[in-house]
C-alpha positions in Angstrom: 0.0 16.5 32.0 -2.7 14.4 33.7 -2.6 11.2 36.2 0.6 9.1 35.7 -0.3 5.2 35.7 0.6 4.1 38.6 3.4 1.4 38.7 3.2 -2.0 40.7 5.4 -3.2 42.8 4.7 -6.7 43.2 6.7 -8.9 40.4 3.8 -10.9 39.4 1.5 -8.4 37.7 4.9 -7.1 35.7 5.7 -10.3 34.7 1.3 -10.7 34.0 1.6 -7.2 32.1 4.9 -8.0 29.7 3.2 -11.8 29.5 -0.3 -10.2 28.3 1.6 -8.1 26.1 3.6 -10.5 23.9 0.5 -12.4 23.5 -1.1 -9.7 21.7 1.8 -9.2 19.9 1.9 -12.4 18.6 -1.5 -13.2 18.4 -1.7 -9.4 16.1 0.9 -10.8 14.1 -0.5 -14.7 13.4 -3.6 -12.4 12.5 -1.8 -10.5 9.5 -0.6 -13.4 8.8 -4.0 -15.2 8.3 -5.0 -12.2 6.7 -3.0 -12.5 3.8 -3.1 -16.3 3.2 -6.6 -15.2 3.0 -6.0 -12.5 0.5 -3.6 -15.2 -1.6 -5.9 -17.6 -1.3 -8.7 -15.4 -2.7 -7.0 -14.1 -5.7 -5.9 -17.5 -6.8 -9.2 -18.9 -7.3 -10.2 -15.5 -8.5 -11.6 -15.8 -12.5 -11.4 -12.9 -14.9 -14.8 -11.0 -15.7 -16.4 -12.2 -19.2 -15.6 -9.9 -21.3 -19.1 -7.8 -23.5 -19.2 -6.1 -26.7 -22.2 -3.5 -27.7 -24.8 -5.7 -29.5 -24.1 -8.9 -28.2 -27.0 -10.3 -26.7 -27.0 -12.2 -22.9 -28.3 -16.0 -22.4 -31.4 -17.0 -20.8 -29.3 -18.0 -17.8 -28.8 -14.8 -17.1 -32.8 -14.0 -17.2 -32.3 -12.8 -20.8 -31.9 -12.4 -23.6 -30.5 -8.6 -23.6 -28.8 -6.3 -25.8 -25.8 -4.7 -24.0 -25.8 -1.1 -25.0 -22.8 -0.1 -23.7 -19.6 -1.3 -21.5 -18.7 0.5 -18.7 -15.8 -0.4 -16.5 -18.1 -1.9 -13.2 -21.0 -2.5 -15.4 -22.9 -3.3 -18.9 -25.7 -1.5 -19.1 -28.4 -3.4 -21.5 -31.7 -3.0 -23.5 -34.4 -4.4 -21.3 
């Protein structure tokens, strides 16, 4: 149902059209690629969080000190 495209007849813009389209093939695929060098690259360099206990009190470098009340899994939550 609808319009069908309509199909050329002179060789060049076929050979244009499959041309264009390996190059976004490959360039889609050198992209994934990138992508997860990227991601590797990332989680190497990656350090662990530092680990908090209830109590323990933060460093001035942190604009502190603070008592950490309690430890959640995405964040302490302190005494201000």
């Amino acid at each position: 149902l609808g319009v069908e495209p309509a199909v050329s007849r002179a060789e060049a813009a076929t050979a244009c059209a499959s041309n264009i389209q390996s190059v976004i093939e490959s360039t889609r695929k050198a992209l994934q690629r990138t992508a997860e060098r990227m991601v590797k690259s990332a989680e190497s360099s990656r350090s662990e969080a530092p680990e908090y206990s209830v109590g323990q009190e933060l460093t001035e470098k942190w604009i502190g000190p603070y008592k950490v009340l309690s430890v959640k899994p995405n964040a302490v939550e302190l005494r201000l």
